[in-house]
C-alpha positions as CSV (number, residue, x, y, z in Angstrom):
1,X,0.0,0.0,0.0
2,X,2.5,2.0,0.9
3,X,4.8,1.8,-2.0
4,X,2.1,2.2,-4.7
5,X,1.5,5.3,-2.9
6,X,4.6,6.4,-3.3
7,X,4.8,5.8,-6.9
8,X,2.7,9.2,-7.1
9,X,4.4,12.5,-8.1
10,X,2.3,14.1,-5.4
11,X,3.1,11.9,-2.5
12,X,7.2,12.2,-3.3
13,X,6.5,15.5,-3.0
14,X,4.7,15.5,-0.1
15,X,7.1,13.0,1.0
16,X,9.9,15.3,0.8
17,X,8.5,18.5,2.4
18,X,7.2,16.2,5.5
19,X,10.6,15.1,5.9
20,X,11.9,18.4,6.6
21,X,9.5,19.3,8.9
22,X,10.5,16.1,10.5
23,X,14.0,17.0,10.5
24,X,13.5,20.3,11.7
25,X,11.2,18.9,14.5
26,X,14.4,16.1,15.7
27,X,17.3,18.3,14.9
28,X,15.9,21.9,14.9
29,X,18.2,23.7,17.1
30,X,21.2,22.5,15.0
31,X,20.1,24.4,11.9
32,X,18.4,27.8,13.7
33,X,20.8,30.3,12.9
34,X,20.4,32.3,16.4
35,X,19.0,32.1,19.7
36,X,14.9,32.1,18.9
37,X,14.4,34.0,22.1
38,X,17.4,36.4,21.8
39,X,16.1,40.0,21.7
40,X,18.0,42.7,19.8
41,X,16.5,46.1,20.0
42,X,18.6,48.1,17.2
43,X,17.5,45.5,14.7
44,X,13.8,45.9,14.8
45,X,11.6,44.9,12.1
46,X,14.6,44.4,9.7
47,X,13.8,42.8,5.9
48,X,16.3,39.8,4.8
49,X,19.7,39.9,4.7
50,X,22.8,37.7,5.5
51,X,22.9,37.9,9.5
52,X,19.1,37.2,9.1
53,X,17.8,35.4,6.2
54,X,13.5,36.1,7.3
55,X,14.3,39.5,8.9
56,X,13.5,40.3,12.4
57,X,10.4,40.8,14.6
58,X,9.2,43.6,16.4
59,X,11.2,42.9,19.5
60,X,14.4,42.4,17.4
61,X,14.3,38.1,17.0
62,X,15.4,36.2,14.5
63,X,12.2,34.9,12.3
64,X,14.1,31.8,11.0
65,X,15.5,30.6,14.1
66,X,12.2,31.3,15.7
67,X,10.4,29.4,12.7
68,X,12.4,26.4,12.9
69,X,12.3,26.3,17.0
70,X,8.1,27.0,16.3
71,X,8.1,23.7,14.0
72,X,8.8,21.2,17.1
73,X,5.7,23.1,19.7
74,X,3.0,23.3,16.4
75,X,4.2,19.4,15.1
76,X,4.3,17.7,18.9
77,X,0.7,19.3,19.6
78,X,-1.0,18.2,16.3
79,X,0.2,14.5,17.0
80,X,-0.4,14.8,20.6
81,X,-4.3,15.2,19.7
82,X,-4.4,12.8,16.9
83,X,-2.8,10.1,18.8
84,X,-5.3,10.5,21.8
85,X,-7.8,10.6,19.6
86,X,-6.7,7.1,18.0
87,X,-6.6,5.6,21.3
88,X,-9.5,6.6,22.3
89,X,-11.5,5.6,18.8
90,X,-9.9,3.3,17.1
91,X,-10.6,0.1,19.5
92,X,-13.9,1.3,20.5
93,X,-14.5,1.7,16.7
94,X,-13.5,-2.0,15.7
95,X,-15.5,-2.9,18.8
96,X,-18.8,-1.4,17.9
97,X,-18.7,-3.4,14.5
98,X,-19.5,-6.7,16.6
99,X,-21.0,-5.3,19.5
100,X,-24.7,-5.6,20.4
101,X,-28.0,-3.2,19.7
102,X,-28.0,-1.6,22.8
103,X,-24.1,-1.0,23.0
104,X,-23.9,0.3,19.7
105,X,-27.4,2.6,19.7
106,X,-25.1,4.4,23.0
107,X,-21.6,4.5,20.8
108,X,-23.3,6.0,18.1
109,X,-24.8,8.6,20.4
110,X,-22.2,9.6,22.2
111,X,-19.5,10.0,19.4
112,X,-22.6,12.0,17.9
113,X,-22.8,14.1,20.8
114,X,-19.1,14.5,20.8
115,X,-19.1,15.8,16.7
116,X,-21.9,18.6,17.7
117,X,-19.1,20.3,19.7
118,X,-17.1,22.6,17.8
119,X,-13.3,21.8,18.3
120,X,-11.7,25.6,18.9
121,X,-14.4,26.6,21.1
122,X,-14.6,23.4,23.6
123,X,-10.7,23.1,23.7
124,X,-10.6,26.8,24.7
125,X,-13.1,26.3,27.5
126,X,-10.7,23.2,28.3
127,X,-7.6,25.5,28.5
128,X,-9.8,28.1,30.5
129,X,-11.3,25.1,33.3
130,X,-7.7,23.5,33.5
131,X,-4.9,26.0,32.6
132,X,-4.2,28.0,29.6
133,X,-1.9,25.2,29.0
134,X,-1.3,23.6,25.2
135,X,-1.3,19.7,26.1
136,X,-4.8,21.1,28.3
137,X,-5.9,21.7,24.7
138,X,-4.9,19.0,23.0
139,X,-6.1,16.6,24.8
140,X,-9.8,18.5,24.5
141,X,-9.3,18.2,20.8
142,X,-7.8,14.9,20.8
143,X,-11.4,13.8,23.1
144,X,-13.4,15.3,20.2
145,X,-11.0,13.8,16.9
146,X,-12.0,10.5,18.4
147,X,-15.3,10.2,17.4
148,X,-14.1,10.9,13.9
149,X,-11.8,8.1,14.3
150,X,-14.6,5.9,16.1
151,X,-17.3,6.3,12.8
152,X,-14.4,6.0,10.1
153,X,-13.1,2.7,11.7
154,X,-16.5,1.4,12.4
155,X,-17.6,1.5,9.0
156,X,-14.8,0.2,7.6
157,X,-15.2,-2.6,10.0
158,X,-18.5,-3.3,9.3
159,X,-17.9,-3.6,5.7
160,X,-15.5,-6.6,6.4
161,X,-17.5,-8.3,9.5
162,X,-19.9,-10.4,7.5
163,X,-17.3,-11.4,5.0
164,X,-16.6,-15.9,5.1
165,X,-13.1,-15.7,6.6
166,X,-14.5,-14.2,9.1
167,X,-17.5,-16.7,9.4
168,X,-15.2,-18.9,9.2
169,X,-12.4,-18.0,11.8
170,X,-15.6,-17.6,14.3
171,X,-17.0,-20.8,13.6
172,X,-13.9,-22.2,14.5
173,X,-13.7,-21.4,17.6
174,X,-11.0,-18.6,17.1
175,X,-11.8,-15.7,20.0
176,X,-13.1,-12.5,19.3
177,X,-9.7,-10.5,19.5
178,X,-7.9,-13.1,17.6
179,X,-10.8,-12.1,14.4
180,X,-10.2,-8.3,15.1
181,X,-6.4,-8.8,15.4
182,X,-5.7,-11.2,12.0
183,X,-8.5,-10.7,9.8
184,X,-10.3,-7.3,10.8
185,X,-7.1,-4.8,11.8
186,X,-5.6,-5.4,8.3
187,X,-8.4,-4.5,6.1
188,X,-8.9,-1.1,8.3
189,X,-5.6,-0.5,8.3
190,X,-5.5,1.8,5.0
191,X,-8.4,3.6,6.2
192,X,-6.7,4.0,9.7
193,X,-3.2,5.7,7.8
194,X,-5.6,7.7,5.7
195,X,-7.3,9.3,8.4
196,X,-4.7,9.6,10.5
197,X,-2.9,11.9,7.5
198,X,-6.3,14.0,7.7
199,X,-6.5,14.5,10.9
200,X,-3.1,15.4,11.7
201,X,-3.7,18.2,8.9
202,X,-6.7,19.4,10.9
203,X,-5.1,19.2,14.5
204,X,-2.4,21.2,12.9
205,X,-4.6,24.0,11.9
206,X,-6.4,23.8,15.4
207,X,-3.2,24.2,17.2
208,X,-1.9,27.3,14.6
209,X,-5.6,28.5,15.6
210,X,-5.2,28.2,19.3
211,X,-1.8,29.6,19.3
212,X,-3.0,32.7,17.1
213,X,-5.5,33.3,19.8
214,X,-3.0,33.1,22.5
215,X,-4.1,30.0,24.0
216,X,-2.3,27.0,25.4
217,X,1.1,28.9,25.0
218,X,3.0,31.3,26.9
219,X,5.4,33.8,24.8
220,X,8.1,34.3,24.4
221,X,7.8,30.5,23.5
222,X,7.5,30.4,18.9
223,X,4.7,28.8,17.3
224,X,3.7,29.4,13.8
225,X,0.3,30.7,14.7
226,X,2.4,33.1,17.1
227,X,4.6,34.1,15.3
228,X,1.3,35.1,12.6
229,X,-0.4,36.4,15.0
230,X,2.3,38.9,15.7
231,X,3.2,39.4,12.6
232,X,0.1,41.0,11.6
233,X,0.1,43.6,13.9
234,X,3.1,44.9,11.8
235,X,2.3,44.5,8.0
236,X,2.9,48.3,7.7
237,X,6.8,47.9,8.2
238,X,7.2,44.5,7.1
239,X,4.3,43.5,4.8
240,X,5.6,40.2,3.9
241,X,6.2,39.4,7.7
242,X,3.2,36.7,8.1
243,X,4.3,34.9,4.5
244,X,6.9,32.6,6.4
245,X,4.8,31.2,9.1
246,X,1.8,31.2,6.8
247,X,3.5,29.0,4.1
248,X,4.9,26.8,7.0
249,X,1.3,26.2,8.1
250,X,-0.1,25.3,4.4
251,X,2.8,23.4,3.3
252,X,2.2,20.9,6.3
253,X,-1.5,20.6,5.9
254,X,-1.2,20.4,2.1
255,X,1.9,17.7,2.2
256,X,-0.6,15.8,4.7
257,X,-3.7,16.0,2.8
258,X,-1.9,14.8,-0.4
259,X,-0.3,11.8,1.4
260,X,-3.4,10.8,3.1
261,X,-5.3,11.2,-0.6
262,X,-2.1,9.1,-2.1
263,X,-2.8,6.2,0.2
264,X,-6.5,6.1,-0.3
265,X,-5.8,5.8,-3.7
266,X,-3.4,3.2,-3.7
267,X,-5.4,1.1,-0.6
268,X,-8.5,1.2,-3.1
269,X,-9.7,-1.2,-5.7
270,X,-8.1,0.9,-8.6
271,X,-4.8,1.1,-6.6
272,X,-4.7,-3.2,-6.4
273,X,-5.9,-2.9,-10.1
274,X,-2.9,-0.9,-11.2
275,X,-0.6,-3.0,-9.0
276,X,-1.4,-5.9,-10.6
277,X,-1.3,-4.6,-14.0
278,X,2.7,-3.8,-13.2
279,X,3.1,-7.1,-12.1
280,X,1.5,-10.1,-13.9
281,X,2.4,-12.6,-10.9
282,X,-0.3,-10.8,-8.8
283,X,-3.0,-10.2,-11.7
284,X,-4.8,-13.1,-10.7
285,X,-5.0,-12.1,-7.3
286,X,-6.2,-8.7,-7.9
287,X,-9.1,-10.9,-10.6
288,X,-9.6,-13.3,-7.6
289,X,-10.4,-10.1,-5.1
């Protein structure tokens, strides 16, 4: 699945630019050129040049170094909230797919309940109840991705649960984990990757929302949605100010969304058709499927 994804111009590209950001996020302070926090009054609001490649900020910081220091803060909140959110869905999800009426009428419900909140709004009243703190945040927005994770995974679930290898594995006598672990997790697999892509793309743009707001971080500390959010109370002197944090933000959520559309393309039917077509030892599979 993978690799036919890969084959796609888009996800190499995607590919690539996610790798920097994972670079930046591991090694970040190797490459920032200055001290993100260092403050230099006589070099206010300065446009590009060699001692500082973005220009400075209103208080005389380096944008670049404080871009790259921003990428490990706005990357380690999106995937804190996207992996609470699997936890908390992904089981209950594969669960509900072979769980009785009763049990699933109350999933459903619930997870219902859950989507009706609107994500910015409940994860600031989090912040506000707990501490204007950014994992405080998270974890409300990882609480309400869940559900998303719990209806995706259900589904896909569902769509496999009355198939003969499972009628057969239960018949058998295998348990009901063994059937969710060998022939259920596999086949909701793809749909797990691709909606883990999404998702990450959307917790990203809660956290750049959050942190644009001022919530859930305490400056001098860089995020992207900072770092924008200052930015535009400057455009007078430096216009193109907001560009580099901007582009940070859309290149992510972009890279992310083109992955996760590269996977659902190559985990479908037409993706195992075009496999097979590249490699005659496998056609007959792909016929047999």
């Amino acid at each position: 699945m993978i690799r036919r994804a890969l084959r796609a111009r888009t996800a190499q590209v995607a590919v690539a630019f996610l790798g920097l950001v994972l670079l930046l996020v591991i090694t970040g302070d190797l490459f920032a050129p200055q001290d993100p926090l260092a403050q230099d009054t006589g070099a206010v609001l300065q446009g590009s040049s060699a001692a500082h490649w973005l220009g400075t900020d209103y208080l005389g910081r380096d944008v670049l170094s404080r871009l790259i220091a921003g990428t490990r803060v706005s990357v380690f909140a999106a995937l804190t909230a996207v992996v609470i959110g699997a936890v908390l869905g992904i089981v209950p999800g594969m669960l509900s797919a072979f769980s009785g009426k009763v049990a699933t009428w109350t999933s459903l419900r619930v997870a219902d309940a859950f989507l009706a909140l609107p994500f910015i709004i409940f994860a600031i009243a989090v912040a506000g109840l707990f501490g204007n703190g950014l994992f405080q945040a998270m974890v409300a927005v990882g609480i309400l991705i869940a559900p998303v994770y719990f209806r995706i995974i259900r589904a896909a679930a569902l769509s496999h649960a009355g198939a003969q290898y499972v009628e057969a594995a239960t018949l058998l006598g295998a348990p009901w984990w063994h059937v969710l672990a060998v022939h259920i997790w596999p086949k909701v697999l793809p749909a797990v990757v691709v909606t883990t892509a999404n998702l990450a793309a959307g917790g990203l743009l809660v956290v750049s929302s959050l942190t644009f707001l001022g919530i859930g971080i305490q400056p001098p500390e860089p995020t992207w949605g900072g770092m924008l959010a200052s930015d535009l109370g400057y455009l007078t002197q430096r216009p193109f100010g907001p560009v580099a944090p901007a582009l940070a933000i859309m290149g992510t959520v972009a890279a992310l969304n083109l992955l996760a559309d590269a996977i659902r393309d190559a985990s479908g039917d037409a993706g195992r058709a075009a496999e097979a077509l590249r490699n005659p030892l496998k056609r007959e599979v792909a016929d047999v499927r």
